[in-house]
KEDREN-43079 format. One record per residue: z, x, y of N, C-alpha, C in turn. Coordinates in pm, whole numbers, plus 32768, in hexadecimal, padded with zeros to 4 digits. Last residue first. Example, Ala and Ser with C-alpha at 12.3 -4.5 7.8 and 13.67 -1.06 7.14 Angstrom:
2
82C485057F1F82CA85577F968313850A8003
830C85277DC7830C84CE7E3E830C85287EB6
***
This chain:
409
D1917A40BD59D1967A01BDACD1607A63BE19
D14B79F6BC1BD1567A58BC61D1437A0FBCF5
D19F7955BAE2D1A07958BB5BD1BB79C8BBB9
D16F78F7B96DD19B797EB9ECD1707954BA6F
D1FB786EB86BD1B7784AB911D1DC78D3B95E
D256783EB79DD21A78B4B7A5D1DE78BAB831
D2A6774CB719D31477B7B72DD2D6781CB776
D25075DAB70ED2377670B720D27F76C9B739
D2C274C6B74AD2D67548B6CDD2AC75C1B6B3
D19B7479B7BAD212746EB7D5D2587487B746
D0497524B7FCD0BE74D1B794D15B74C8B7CA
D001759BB934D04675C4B8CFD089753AB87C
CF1375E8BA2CCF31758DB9EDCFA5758BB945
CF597728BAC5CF2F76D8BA79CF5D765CBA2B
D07F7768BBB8D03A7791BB18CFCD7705BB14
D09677F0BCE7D08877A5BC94D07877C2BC13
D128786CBDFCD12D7897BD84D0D0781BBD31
D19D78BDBF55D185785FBEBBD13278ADBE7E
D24C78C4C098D1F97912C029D24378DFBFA6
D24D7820C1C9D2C97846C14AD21D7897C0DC
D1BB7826C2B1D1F7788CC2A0D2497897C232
D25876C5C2EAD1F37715C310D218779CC2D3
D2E27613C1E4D2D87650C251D26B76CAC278
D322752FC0DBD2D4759DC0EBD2D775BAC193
D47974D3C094D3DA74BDC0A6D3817545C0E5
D547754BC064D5097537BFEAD48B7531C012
D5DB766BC11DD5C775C3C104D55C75BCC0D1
D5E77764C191D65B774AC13DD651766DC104
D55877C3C23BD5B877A8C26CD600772AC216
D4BD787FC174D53478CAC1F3D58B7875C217
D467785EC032D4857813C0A1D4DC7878C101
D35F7874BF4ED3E478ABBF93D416788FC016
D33777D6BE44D32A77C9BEBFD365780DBF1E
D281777BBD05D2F377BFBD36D2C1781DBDEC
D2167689BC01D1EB76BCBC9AD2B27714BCBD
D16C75F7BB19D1DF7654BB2AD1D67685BBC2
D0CA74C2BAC2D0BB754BBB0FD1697586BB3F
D0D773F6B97FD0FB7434BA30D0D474ABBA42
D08C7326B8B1D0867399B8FDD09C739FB960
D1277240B85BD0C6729EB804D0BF7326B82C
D24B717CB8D2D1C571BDB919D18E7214B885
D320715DB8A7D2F170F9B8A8D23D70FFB8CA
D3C27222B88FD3A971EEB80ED3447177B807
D3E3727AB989D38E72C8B938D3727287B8E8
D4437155BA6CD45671E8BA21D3D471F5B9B6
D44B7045BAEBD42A70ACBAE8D450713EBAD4
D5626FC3BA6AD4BC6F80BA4ED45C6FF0BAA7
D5F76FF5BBF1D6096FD9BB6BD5766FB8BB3D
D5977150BC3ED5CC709FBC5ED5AD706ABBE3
D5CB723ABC2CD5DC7229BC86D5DC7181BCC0
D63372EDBADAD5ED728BBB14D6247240BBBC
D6A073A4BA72D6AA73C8BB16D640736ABB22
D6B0733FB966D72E735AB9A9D7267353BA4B
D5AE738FB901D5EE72D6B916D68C72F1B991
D56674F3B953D58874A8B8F9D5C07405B93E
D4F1763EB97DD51B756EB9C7D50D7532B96D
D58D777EB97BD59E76FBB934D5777664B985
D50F78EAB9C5D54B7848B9F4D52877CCB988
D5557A20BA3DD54079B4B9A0D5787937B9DA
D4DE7AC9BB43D5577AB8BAEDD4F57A44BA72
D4F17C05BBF9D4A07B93BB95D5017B62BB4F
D5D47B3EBCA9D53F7B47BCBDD5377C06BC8E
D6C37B1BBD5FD6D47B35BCD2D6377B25BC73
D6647B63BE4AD6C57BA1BE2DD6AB7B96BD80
D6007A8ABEB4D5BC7AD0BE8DD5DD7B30BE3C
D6F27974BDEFD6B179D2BE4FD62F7A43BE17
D6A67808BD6DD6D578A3BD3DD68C78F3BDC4
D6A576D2BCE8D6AF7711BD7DD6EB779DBD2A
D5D975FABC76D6107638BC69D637769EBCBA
D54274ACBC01D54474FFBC62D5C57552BC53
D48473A9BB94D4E87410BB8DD4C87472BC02
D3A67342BBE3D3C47303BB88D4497332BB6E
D34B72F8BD5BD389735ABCE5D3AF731ABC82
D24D7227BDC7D2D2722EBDC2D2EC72B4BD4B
D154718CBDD6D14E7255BDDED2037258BDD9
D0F97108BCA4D11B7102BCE8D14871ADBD15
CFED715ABBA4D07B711EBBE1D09E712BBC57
CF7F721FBAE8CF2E71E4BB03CFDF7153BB28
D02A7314BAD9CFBF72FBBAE4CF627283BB21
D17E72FEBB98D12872B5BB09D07172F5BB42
D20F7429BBC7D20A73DCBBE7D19173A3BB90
D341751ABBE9D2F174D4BBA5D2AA743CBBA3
D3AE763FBC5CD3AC757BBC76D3517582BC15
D4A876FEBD24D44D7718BC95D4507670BC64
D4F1777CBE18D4C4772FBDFAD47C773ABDA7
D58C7890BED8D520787CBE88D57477EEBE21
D6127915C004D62378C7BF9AD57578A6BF4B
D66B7A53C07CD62B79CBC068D6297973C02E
D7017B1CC058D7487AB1C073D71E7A1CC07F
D6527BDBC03CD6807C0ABFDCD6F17B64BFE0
D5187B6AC0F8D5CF7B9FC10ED6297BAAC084
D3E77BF9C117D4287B87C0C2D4B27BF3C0EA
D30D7C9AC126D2F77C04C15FD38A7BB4C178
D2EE7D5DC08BD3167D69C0E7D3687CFDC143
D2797CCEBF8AD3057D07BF8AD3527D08C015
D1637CB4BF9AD1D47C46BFDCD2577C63BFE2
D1087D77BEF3D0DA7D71BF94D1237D0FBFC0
D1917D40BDF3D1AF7DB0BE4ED1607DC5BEE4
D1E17BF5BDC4D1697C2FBDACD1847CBFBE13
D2EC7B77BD22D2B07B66BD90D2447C02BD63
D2DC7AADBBF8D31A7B25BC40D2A07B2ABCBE
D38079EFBAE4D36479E6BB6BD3807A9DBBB1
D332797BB9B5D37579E7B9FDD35E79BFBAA9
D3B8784CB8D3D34778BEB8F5D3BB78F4B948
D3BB7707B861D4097770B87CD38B77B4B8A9
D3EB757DB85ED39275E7B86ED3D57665B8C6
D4557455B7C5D46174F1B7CAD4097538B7F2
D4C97314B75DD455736CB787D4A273F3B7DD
D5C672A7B663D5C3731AB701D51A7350B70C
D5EB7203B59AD5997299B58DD54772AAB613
D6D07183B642D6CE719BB581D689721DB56C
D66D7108B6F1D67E7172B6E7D6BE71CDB684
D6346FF5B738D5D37054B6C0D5D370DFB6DB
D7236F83B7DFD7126F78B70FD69A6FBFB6E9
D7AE7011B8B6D7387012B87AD7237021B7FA
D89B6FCAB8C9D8576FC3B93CD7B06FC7B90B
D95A6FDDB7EAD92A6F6EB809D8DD6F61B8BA
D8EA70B1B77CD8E97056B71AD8F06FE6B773
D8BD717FB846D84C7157B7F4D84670F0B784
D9CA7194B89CD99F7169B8C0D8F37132B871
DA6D71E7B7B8DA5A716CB7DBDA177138B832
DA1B72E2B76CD9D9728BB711DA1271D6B72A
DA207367B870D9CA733CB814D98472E1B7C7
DB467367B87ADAE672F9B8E2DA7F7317B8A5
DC59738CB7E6DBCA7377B7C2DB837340B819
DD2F738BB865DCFF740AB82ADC7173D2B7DD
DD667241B864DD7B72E1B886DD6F734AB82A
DD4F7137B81CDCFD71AEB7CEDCD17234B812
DDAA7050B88CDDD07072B818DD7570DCB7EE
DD777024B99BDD306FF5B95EDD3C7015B898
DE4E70B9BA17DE5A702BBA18DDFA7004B9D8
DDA771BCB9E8DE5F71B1B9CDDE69712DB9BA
DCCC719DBA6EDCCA71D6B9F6DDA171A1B9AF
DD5371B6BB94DD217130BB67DD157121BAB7
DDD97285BB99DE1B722FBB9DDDF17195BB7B
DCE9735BBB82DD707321BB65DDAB72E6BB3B
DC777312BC70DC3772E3BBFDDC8A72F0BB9E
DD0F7327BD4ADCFE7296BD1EDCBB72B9BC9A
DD127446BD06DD937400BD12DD7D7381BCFE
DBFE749ABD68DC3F748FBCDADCC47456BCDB
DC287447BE73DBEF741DBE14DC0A742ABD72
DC99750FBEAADCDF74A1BEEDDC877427BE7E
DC337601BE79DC9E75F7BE55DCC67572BE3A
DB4875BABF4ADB4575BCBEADDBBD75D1BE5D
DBC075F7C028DB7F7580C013DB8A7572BF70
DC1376E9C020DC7A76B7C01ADC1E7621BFF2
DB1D77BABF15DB697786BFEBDBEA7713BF8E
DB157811BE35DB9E783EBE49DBA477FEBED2
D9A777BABE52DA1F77F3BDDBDA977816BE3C
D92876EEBF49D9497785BF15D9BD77A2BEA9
D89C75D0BEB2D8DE760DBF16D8ED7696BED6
D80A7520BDF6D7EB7565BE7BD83175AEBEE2
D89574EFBD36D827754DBD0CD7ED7572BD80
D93A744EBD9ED99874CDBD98D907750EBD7E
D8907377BDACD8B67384BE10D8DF742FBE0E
D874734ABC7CD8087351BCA9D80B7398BD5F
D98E7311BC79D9707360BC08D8E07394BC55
D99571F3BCD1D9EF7265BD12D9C17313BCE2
D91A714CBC33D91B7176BCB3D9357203BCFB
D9B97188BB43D9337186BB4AD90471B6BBEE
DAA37117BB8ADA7D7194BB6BD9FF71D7BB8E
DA66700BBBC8DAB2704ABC4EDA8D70F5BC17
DA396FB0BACDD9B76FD7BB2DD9F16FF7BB9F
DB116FB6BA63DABB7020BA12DA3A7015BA86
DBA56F08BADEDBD76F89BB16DB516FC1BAAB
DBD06E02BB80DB676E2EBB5FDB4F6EC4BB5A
DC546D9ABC1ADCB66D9DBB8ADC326DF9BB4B
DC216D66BD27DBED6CE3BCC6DC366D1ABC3E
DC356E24BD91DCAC6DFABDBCDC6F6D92BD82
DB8B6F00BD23DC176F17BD01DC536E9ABD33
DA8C6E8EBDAADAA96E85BD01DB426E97BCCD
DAE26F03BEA2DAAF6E56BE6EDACB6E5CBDEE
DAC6700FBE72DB5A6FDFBE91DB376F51BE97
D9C77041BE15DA3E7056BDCCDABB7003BDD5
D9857001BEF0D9566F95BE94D9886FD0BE3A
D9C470AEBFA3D9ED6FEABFA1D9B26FB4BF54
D9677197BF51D9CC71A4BF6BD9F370F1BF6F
D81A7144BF84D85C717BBEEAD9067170BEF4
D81F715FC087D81A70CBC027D83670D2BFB0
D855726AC0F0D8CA71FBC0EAD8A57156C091
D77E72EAC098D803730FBFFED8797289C05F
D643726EBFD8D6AC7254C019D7517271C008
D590727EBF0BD62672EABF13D66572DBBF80
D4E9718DBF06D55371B0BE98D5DB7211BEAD
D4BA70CEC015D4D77173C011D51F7145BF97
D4406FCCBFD9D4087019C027D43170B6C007
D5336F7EBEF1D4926F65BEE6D43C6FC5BF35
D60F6FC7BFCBD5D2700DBF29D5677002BEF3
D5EA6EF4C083D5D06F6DC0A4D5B26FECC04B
D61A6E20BFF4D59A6E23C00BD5896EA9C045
D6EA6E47BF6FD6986E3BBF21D6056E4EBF60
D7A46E17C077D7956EB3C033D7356ECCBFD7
D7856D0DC09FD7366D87C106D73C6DF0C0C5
D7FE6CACBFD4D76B6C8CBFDFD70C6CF9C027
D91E6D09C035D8FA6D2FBFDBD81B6D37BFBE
D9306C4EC10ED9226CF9C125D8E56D24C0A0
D8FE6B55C0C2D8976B9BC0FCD89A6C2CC10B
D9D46B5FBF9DD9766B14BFEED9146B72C017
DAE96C6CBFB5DA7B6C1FBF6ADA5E6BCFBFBC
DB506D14C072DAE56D52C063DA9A6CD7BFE6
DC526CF4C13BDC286CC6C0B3DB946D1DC0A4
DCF56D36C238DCF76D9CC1C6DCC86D7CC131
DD216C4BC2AADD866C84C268DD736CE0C204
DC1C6BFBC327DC626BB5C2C8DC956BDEC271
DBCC6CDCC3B6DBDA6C6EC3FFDBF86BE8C364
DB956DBFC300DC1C6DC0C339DC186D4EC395
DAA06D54C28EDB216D34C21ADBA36D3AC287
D9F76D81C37BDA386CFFC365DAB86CEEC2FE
DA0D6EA7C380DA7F6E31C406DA686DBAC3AD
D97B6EC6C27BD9F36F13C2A7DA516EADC2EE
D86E6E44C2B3D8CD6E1FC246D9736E42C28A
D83B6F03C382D84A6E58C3BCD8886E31C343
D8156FC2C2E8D8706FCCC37AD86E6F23C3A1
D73B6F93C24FD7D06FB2C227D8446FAFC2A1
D6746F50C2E9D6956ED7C2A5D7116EFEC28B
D66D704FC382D66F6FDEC3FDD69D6F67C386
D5EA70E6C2A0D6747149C2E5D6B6707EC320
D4F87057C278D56C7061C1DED6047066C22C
D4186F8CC31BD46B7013C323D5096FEDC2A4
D3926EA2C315D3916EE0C297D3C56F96C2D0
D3AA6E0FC40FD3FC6DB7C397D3FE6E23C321
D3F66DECC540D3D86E4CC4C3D40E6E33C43E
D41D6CD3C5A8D3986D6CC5E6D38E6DD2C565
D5256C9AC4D8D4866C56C51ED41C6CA6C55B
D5C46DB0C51FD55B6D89C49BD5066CF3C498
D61D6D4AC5F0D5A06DDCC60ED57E6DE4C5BB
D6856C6FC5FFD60E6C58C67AD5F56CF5C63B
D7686CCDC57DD70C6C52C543D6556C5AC59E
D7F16DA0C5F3D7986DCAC589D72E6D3EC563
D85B6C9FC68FD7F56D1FC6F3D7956D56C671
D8CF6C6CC5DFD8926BE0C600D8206C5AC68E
D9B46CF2C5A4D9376CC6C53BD8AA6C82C56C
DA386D3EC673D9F56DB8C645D9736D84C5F8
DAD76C76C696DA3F6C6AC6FFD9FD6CC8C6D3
DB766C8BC5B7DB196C0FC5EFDAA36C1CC627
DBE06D74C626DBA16D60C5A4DB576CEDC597
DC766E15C6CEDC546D89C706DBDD6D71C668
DCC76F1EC6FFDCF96ED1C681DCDE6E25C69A
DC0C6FBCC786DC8B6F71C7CDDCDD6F31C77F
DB6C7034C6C7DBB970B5C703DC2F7042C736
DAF16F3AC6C1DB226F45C645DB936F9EC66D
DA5D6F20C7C6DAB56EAAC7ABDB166EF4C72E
D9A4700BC799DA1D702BC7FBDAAB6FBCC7DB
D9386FBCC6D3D9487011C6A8D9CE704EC71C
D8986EF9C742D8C26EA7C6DCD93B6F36C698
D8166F90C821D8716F1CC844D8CE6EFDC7D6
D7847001C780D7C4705CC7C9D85D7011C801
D6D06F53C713D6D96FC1C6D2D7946FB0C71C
D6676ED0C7F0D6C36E86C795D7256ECAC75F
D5D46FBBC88CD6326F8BC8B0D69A6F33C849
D4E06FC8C79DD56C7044C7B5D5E87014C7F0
D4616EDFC7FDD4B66F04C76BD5296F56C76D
D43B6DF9C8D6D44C6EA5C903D4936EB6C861
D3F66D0DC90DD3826D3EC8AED3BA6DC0C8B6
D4926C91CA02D4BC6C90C94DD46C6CCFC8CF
D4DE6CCDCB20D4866D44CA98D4BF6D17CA15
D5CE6C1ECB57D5446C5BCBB1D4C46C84CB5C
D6796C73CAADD6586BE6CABDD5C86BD4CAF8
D69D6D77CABBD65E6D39CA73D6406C8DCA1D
D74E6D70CB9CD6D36DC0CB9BD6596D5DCB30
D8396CEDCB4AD7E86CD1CB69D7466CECCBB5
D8606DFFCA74D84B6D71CA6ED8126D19CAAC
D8CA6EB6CB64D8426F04CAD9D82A6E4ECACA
D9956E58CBCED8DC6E6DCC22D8AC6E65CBD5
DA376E4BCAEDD9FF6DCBCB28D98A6DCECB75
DA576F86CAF8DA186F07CA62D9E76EA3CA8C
DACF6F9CCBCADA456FDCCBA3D9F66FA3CB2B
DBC26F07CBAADB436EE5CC25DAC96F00CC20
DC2B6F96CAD7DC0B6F48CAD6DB826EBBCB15
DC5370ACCB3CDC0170A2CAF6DBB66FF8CAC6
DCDE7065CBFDDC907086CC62DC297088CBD3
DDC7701CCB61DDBD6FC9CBC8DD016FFBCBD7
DE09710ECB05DDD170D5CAA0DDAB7046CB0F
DD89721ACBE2DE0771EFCBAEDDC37174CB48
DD157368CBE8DCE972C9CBD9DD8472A5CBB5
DDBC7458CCDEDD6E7414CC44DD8B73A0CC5C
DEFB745FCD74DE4F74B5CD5EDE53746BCCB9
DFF873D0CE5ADFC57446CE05DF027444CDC7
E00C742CCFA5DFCE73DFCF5ADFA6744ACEDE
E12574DDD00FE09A74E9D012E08074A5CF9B
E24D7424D0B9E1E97497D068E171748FD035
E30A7415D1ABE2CC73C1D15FE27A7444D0F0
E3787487D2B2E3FB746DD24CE3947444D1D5
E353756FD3B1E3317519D342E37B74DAD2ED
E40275A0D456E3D174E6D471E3B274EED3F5
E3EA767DD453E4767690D436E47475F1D444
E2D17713D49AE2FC76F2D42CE37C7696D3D8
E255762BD594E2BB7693D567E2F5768BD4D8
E1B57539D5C7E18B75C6D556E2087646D538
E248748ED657E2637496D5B8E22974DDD56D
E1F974DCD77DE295752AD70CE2A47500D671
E157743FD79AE13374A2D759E1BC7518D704
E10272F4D777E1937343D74EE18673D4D74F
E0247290D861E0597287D7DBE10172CCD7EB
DFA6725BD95ADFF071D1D91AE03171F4D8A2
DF3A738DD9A1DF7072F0D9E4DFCA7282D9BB
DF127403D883DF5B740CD8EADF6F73CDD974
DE4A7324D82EDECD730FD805DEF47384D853
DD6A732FD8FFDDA472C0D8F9DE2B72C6D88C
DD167433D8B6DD5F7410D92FDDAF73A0D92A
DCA87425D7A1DD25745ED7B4DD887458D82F
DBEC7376D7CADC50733CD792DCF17398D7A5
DB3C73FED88CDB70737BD8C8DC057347D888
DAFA74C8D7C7DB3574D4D83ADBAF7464D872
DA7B740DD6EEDB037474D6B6DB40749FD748
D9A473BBD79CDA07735CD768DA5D73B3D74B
D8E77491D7F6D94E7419D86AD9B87403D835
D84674EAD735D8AE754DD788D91F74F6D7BC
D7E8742AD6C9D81A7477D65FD85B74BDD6C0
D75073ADD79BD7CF735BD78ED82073BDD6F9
D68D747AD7BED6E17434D841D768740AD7E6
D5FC7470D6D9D65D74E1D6FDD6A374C6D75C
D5B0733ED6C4D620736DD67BD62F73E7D695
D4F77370D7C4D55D734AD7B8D5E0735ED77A
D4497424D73DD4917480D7ACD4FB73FDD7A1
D3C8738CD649D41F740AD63CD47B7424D6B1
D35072D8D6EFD3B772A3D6B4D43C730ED67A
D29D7355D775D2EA730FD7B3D38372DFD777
D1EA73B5D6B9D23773EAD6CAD2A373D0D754
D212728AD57FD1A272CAD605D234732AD656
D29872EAD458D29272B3D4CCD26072F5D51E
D25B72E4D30DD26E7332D366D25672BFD3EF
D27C71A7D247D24A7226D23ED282726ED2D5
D3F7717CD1BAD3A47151D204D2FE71C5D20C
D4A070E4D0F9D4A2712CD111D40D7127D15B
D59F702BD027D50C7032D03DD5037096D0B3
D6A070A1CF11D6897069CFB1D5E370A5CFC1
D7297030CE09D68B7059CE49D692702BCECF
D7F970B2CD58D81E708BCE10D76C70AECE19
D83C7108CC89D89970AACC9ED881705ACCF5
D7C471E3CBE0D778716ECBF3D7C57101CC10
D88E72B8CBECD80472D3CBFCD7D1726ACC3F
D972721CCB56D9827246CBECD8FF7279CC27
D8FD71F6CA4DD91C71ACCAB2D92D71F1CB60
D8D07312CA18D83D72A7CA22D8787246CA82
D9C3736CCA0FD99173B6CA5CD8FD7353CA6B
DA5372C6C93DDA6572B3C9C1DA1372D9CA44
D9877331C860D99A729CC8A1D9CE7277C906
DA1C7425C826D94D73F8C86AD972738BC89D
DADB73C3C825DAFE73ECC866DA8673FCC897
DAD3733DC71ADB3F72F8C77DDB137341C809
DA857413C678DA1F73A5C69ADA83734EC71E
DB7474BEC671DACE7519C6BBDA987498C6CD
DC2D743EC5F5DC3A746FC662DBA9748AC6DA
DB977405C4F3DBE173A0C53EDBD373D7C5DC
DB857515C492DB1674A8C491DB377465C511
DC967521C480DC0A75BDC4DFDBB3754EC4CD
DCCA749FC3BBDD1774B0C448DCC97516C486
DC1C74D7C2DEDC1B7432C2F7DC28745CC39E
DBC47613C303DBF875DDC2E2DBF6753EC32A
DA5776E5C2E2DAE976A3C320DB2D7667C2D5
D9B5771BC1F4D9F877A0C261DA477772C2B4
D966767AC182DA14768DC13CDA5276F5C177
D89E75BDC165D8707654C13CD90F76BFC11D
D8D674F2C203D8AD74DBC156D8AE7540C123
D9327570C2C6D9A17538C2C5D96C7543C215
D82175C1C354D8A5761BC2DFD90475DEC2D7
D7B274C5C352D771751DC2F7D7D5757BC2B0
D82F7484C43CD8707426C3B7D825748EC32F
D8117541C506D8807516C4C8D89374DCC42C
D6E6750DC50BD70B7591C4C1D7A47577C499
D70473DFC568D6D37409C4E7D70B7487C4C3
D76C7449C66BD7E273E9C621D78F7405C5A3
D6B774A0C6E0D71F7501C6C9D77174BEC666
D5C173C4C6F0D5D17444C675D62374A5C69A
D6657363C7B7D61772F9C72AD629735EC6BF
D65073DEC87DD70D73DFC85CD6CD739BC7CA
D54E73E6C8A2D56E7458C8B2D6007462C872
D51272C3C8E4D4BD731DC85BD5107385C849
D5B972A8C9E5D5D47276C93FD59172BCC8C3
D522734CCA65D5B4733CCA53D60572EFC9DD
D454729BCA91D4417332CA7BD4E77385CA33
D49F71ADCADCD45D71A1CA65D4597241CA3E
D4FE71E2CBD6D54971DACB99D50571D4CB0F
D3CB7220CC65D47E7270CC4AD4E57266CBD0
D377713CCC51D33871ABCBCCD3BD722ACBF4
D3F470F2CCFED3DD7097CC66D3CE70E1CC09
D3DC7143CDABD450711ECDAFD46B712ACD1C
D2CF7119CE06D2FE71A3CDF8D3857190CDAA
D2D56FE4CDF5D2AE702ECDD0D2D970ADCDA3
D2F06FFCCF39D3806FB2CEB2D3846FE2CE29
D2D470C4CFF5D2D07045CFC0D349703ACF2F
D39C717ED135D348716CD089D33C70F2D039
D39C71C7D252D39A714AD22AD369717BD165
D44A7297D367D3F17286D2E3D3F37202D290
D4CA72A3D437D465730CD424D41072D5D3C3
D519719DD4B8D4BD71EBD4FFD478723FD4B3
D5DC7136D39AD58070E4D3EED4F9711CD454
D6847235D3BFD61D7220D368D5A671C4D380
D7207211D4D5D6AF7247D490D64D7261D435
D7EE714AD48FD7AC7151D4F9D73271A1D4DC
D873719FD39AD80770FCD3B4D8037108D428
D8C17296D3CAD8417294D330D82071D7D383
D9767275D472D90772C9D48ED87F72BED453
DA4071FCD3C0DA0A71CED460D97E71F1D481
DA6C72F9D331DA157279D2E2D9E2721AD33D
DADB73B2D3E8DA4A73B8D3B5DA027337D359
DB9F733BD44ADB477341D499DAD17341D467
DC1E7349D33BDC1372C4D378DBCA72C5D3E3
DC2D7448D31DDBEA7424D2E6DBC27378D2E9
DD077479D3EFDC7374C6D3E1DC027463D3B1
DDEB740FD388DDA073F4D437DD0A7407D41A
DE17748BD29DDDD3741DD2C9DDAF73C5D32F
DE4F759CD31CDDBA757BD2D5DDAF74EDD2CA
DF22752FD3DFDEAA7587D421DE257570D38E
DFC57525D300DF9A74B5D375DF1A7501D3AA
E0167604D289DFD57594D230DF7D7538D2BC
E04E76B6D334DFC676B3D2F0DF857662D2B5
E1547634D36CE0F17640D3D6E0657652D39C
***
């Protein structure tokens, strides 16, 4: 009986919503637009802080997975249904729709005790059961196809591709995932996060390969972001599945220098490096293989050591859990890190080594530069690039081979 009665109800009231809306209120299309555009910025940078700790190793792949699947449903169902909407109505139009907001739920209930069944509210009729609750994958689907052809309408909308190319992938439709990422790196061609994520679906829209174009896209997103830690992560795993295991290291090696000591991410990592070191004949040495054959002038390793300590009016400032960033970058070069090194506040003052090893792309490292600037960064929310509110440090122009660099941050 309850079940029927609410959807009696609520079949009156959607009756109700297109009879009336029409009278009270009209909104342009517009409003609509920047709705939903408000709604995207907003699920845009929840899904970033996601992927930030996913790199940062405070989640896991499956806490990743789950939390973005699930912004994503909540954007879709947000921005599924632009109904237009009206401004306010002369007050003729109000008293009406209160006329017909009282009449109709009346009229309707008379009219089924007249013509209906009412003995089938007795409980002992019911025999059927209550519609169950939540998106079903049907209803997610429909919401993909609005989102779509939405943006048949709005092809200049980026975020939307974004979002589209990112719901298609959640459906395992990998095809259309690429070809949505295709239309949002045309509008945005030099975002690093948007080239690796369009690498990503396309390798899985041709069986999980990553050479050709996925691969091209990861290069170009390394060019743009060096510490990229998922382009660092496929261009390891590109190099591993070409036989190409001393630069799958390499990779990978530069990746683990960004994550937290003991997370599970970094576990997961050292395991490929591993294993790649293992197949490349020179386990237990990634060292000295990788610098032999990732980087032949590393014979005599450029090097620069010193101290790092935060300054006692910043003490306060800072989480014993923060992370600190100790980089090195060319004088007179490009602003990319020549090296880079991840340690907490926690273990602040401490003694630090950059050395060819934590080179961040290939043909750029220390050895190749005279001088660099030493810089150390403390980060809250745990990612390489600089953020509002992180607290630095610099040194002076320094020889590369210098041991004595002090940094106060």
């Amino acid at each position: 009986m309850t079940t029927f009665v609410l959807l009696a109800a609520a079949l009156i009231a959607i009756a109700l919503l297109f009879v009336l809306l029409p009278l009270l209120r009209q909104r342009s299309n517009a409003t609509d637009i920047s709705s939903d555009r408000v709604n995207i910025n907003i699920y845009r940078d929840q899904l970033r802080e996601l992927d930030e700790d996913l790199a940062a190793g405070t989640i896991d792949q499956a806490r990743h997975a789950e939390a973005r699947s699930e912004l994503e449903r909540r954007l879709l169902d947000d921005t599924a249904d632009s109904s237009v909407n009206a401004a306010p109505a002369p007050r003729s139009g109000k008293l009406t729709a209160a006329f017909l907001a009282a009449t109709i739920p009346l009229a309707a209930t008379g009219l089924y005790l007249v013509v209906g069944t009412p003995d089938g509210l007795k409980p002992e009729q019911v025999t059927g059961s209550g519609a169950g609750h939540g998106i079903t994958p049907q209803q997610v689907e429909q919401m993909v196809d609005k989102l779509a052809a939405r943006l048949q309408a709005s092809p200049e909308d980026s975020e939307g591709w974004v979002m589209l190319g990112r719901s298609y992938a959640m459906l395992d439709r990998f095809s259309e995932s690429a070809a949505a990422y295709a239309q949002a790196v045309a509008r945005v061609p030099d975002d690093a996060q948007l080239l690796v994520d369009y690498a990503d679906v396309l390798a899985m829209s041709q069986g999980r390969r990553l050479a050709g174009e996925p691969e091209k896209l990861v290069q170009r997103a390394l060019a743009i972001d060096p510490g990229n830690p998922k382009a660092l992560a496929l261009a390891g795993t590109a190099a591993y599945e070409q036989q190409q295991y001393a630069a799958a290291v390499a990779y990978w090696q530069k990746l683990l220098a960004l994550m937290p000591p003991g997370s599970d991410i970094a576990n997961s990592v050292q395991s490929n490096i591993a294993e790649a070191q293992s197949l490349a004949g020179g386990a237990g040495k990634p060292d000295a293989m990788t610098k032999k054959e990732v980087q032949p002038e590393a014979a005599t390793p450029g090097r620069v050591g010193g101290s790092v300590q935060i300054s006692g009016t910043l003490k306060t400032q800072a989480a014993p859990d923060d992370t600190v960033f100790i980089f090195a970058r060319a004088v007179d070069g490009p602003p990319a890190p020549l090296a880079i090194l991840r340690k907490r506040v926690a273990d602040l003052p401490l003694q630090f080594t950059l050395d060819d090893s934590m080179a961040m792309a290939p043909g750029m490292n220390l050895s190749t530069f005279g001088s660099v600037i030493i810089g150390a960064r403390i980060s809250k929310s745990r990612t390489a690039n600089r953020q509002p509110g992180d607290l630095e440090g610099f040194s002076n122009a320094v020889k590369v081979g210098a041991r004595d660099v002090a940094i106060v941050i």
